[in-house]
VEXKE-899164 format. One record per residue (C-alpha): residue number from 1; x, y, z. Coordinates in Angstrom, 1 decimal. Layout:
<kolros>
     k       px       py       pz
   NUM        X        Y        Z
...
</kolros>
This chain:
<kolros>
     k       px       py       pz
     1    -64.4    -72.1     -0.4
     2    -63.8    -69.8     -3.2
     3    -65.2    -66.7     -1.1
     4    -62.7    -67.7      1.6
     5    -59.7    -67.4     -0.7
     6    -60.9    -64.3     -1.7
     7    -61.2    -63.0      1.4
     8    -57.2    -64.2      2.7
     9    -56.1    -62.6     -0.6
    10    -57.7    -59.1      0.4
    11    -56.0    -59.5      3.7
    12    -52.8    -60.4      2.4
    13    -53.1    -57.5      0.0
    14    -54.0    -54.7      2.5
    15    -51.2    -56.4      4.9
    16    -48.6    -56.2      2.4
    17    -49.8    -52.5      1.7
    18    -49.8    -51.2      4.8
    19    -46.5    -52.9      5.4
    20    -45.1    -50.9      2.4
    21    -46.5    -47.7      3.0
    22    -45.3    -47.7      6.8
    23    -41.9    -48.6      5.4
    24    -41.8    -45.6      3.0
    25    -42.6    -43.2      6.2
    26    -40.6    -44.5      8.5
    27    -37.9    -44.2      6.0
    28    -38.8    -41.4      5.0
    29    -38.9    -39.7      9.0
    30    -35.6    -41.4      9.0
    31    -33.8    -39.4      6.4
    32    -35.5    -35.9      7.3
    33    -34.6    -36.1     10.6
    34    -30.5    -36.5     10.4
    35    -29.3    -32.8     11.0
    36    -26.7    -31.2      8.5
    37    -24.8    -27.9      8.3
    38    -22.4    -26.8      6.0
    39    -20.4    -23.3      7.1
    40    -18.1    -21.1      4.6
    41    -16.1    -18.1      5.0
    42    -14.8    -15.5      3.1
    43    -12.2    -13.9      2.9
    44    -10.8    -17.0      4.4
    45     -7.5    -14.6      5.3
    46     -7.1    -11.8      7.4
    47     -4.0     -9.6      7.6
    48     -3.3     -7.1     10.4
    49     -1.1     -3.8     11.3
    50     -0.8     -4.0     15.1
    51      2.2     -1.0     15.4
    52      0.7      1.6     18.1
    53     -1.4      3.9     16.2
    54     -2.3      1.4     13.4
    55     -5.8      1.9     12.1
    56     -6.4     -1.5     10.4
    57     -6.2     -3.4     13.4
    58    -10.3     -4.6     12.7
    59    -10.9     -6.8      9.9
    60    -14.3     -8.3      8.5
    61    -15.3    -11.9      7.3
    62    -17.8    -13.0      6.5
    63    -19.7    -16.8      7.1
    64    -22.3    -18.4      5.0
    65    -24.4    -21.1      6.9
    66    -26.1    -23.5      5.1
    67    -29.0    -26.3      6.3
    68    -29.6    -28.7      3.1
    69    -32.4    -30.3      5.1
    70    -36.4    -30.3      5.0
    71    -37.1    -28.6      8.2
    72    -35.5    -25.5     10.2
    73    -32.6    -25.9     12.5
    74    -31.3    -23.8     14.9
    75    -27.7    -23.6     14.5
    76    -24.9    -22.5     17.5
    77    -21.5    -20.7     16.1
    78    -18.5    -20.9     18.1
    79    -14.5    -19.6     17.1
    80    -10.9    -21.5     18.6
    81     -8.0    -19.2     17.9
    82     -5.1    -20.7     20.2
    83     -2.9    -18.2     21.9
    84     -3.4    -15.8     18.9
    85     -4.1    -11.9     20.5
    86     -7.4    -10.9     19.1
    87    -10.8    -10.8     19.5
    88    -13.9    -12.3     18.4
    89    -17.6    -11.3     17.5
    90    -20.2    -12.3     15.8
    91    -23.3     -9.8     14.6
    92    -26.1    -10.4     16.0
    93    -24.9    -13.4     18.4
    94    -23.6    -16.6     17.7
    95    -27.2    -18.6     17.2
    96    -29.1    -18.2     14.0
    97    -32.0    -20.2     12.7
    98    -32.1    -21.5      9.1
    99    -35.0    -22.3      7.4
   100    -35.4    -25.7      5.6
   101    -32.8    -25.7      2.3
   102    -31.7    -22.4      3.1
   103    -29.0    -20.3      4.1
   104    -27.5    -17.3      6.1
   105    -25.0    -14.9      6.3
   106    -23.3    -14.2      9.3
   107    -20.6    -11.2      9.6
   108    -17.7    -11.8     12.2
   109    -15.7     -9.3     13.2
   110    -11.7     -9.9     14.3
   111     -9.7     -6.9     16.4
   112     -6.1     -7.6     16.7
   113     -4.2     -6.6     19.8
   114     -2.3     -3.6     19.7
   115      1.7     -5.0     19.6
   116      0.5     -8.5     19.0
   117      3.7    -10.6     17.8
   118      4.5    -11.0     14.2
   119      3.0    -14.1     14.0
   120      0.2    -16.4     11.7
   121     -2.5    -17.8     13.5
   122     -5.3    -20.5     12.8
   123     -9.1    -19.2     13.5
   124    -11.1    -21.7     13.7
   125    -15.3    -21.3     13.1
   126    -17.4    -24.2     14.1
   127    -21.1    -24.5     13.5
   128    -23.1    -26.5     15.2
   129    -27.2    -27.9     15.1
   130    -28.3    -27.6     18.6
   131    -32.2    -28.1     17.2
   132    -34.0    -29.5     14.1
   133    -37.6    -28.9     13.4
   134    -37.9    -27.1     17.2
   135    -36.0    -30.4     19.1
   136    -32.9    -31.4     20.0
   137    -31.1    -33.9     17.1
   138    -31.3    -37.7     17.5
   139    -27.4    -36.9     16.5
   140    -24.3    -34.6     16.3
   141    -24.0    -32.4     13.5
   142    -21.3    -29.6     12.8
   143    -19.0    -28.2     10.5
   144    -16.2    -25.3     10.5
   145    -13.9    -23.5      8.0
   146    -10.7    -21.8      9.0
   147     -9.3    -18.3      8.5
   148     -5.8    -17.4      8.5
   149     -4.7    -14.7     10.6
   150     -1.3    -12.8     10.2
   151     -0.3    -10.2     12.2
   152      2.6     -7.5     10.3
   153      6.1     -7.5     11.4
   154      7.3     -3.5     12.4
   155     10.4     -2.3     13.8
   156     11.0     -0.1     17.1
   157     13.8      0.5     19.0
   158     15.2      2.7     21.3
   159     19.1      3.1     22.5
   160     20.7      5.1     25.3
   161     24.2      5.4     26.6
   162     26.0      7.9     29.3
   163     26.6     10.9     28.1
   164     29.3     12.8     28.4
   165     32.0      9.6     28.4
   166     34.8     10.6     30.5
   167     38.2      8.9     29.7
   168     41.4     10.1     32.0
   169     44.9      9.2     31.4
   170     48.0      9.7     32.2
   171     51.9      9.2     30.8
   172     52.2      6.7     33.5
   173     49.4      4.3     33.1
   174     49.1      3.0     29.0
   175     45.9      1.1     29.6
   176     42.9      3.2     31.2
   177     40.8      2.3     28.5
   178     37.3      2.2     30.1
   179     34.1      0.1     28.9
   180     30.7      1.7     28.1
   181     27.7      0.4     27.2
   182     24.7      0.7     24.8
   183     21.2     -0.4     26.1
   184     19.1     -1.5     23.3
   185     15.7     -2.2     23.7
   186     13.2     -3.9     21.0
   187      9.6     -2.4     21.2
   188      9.0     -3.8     18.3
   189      7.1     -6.9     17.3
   190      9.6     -9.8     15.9
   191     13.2    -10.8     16.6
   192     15.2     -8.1     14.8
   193     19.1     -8.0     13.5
   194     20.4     -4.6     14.3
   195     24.3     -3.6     13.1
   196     26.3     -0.8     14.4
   197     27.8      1.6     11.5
   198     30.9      4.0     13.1
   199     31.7      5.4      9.4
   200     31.3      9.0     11.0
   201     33.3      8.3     14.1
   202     35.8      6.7     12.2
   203     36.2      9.4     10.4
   204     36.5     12.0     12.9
   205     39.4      9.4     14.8
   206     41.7      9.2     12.2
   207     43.8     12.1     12.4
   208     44.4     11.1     15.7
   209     46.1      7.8     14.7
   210     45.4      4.3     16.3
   211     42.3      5.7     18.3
   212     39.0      3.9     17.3
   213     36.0      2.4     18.7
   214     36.0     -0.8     19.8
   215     32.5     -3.2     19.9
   216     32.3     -6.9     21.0
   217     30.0     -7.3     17.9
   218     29.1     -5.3     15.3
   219     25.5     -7.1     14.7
   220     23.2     -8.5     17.0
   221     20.1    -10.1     17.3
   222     17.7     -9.1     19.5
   223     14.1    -10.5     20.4
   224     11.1     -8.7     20.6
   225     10.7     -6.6     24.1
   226     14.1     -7.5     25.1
   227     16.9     -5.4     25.9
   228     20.7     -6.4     25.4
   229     24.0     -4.2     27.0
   230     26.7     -3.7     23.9
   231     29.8     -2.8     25.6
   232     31.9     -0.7     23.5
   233     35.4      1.3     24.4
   234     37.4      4.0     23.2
   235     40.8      3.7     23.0
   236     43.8      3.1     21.2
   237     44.8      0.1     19.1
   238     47.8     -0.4     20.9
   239     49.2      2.6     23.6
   240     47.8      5.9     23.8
   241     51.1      7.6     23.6
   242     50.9      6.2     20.5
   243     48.2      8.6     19.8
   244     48.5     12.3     18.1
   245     47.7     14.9     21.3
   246     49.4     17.7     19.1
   247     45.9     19.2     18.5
   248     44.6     18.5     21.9
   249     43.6     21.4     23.9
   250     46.5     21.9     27.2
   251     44.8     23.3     30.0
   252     46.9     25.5     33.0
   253     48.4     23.0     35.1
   254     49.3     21.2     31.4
   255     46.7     18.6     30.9
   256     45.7     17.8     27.9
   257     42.5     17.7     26.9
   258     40.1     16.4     24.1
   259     36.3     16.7     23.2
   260     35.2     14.3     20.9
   261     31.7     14.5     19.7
   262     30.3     12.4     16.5
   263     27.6      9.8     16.2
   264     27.4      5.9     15.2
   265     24.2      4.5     13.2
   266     21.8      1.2     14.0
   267     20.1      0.0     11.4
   268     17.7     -3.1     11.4
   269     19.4     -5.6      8.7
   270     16.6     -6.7      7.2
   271     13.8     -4.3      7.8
   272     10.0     -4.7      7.6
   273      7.5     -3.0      5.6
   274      6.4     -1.1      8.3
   275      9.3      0.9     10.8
   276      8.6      3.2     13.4
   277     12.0      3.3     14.4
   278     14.3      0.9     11.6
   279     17.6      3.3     11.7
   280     18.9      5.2     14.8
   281     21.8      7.9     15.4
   282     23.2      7.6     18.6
   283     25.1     10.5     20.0
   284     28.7     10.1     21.6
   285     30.6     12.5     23.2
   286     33.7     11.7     24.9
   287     36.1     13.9     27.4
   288     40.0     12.8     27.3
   289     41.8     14.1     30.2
   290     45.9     13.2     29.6
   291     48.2     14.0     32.9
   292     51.7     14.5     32.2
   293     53.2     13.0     35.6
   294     56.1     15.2     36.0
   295     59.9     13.3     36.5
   296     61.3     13.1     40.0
   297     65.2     13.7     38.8
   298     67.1     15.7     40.9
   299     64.6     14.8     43.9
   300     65.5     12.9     46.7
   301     64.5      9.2     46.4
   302     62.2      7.5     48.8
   303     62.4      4.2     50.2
   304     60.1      1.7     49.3
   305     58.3      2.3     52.6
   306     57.9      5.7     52.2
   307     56.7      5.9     48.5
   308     53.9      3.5     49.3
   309     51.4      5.7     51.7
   310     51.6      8.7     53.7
   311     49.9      8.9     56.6
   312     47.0     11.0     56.4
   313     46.7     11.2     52.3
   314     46.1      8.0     50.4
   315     45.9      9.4     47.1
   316     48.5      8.9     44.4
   317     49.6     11.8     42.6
   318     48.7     10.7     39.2
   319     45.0     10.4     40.7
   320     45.3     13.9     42.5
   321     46.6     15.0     38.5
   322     43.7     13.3     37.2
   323     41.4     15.3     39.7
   324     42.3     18.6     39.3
   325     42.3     18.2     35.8
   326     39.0     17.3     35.8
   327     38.1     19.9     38.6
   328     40.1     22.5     36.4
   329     38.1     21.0     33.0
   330     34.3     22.1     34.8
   331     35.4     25.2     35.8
   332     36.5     26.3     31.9
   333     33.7     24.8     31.0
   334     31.3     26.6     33.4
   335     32.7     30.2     32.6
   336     31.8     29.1     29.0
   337     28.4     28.6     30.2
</kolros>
């Protein structure tokens, strides 16, 4: 009886070990076998010069992957960037294998797109275990760390306008005042604020009295690779037989005429660090034909009838003046040549 006792107590025993042992290994399998990754980059960000030329438009970081478990896992990198312009690569491809409580440097390397907008952008690296101890994980594992991208504001702009700017007038018709235009294109890469300075214009007007230049605005805003038309006019404030035409040049048949030639300044309001093109002189030169139309005293009057047409010859005389004075203008001007 007492042998028997024995015997169930042995049994029980090696039960109860057995029991405990498997416990600790399965336990033990249990916790080995739950994949982890742990992923940190530095520098964490990245600043770029993307103006046309720039040299610095490749940048470095570099990623530290680290596997805090007992056996090796094979580990897949991947990058998210949004709508940011650049590029991504990683040395050596984007799967590395790290070895049991180790870790691993990976170098990724960023190239920004040449005229990328002034911008700051979110890059994203994600690593992931796609194997543990040679196998596919019983479960998901991944972690990322992001990098801050910023692409430099710089200034470019170009402006054009006709050239010569021809302005004809006569003592009949006060208002011939003509608009012109500035095209203003932004090459460069933000939303820039551009004013118009006439100080040298001004200037060169004023002994003229009451002539000036005349803008619908004097600062604008203007977004990157846009253009905008500024419509502009030269004229005087009130009448131009207000103005001084002492000095003016008279011509044979009596016209008057006037060369102005001087130059306004844009400059970008609040410029960036880097500008290609922040301040630029525009040239204007203007021609000012004035017709003296000539009294008809001591003429026969017309009827209304008569003064309106003649058959045959539609133009008026102050626009034949206005023509040869012109016509009479190019031909001084070509024997000049």
């Amino acid at each position: 009886m007492l042998f028997r006792r024995r015997a169930t107590m042995v049994k029980v025993g090696i039960i109860a070990v057995l029991f405990i042992i498997l416990t600790s290994v399965g336990s033990v399998q249990a916790q080995a076998s739950t994949p982890q990754v742990d992923i940190s980059c530095s520098p964490s960000e990245l600043t770029f010069d993307v103006y046309p030329g720039a040299t610095n438009i490749t940048a470095e970081t570099i990623c530290t992957i680290a596997n805090p478990t007992s056996y090796e896992e094979k580990i897949e990198l991947n990058e998210s960037h949004g709508d940011a312009e650049i590029s991504v690569e990683f040395a050596g491809g984007n799967v590395v294998v790290v070895p049991a409580g180790g870790e691993v440097n990976v170098t990724i390397t960023i190239t920004a797109s040449e005229g990328a907008e002034s911008a700051s952008h979110n890059l994203e690296i994600t690593a992931t275990v796609i194997e543990l101890n040679g196998t596919p994980p019983p479960s998901v594992a991944s972690d990322s760390d992001d990098i801050l991208v910023t692409f430099n504001a710089y200034d470019d702009y170009t402006i054009v306008c006709d050239d010569p700017l021809v302005i004809s007038i006569n003592s009949d018709y006060q208002h011939p005042n003509k608009f012109d235009s500035f095209l203003i294109s932004n090459n460069g890469n933000y939303n820039t604020m551009l004013r118009l300075i006439t100080t040298d214009l001004d200037e060169l007007l004023a002994p003229y009295n009451n002539m000036s230049l005349s803008v619908n605005v004097m600062t604008m805003n203007i977004a990157s690779n846009e253009s905008v038309q500024l419509d502009f006019m030269l004229g005087g404030h009130d009448e131009w037989y207000d103005v001084n035409k002492s000095s003016w040049e008279v011509l044979d048949n009596g016209t008057k005429l006037l060369y102005i030639n001087s130059t306004v300044l844009f400059e970008t309001v609040h410029p960036p660090p880097i500008c290609l093109q922040c301040n630029q002189t525009v040239d204007l030169n203007f021609e000012i034909y004035y017709v003296q139309i000539e009294s008809n005293s001591g003429v026969e009057e017309t009827t209304d009838e008569e003064d309106k047409s003649v058959p045959g010859f539609e133009l008026s005389i102050g626009i034949l003046s206005i023509v040869c004075a012109v016509m009479i203008a190019n031909r001084k001007l070509g024997r000049i040549e």
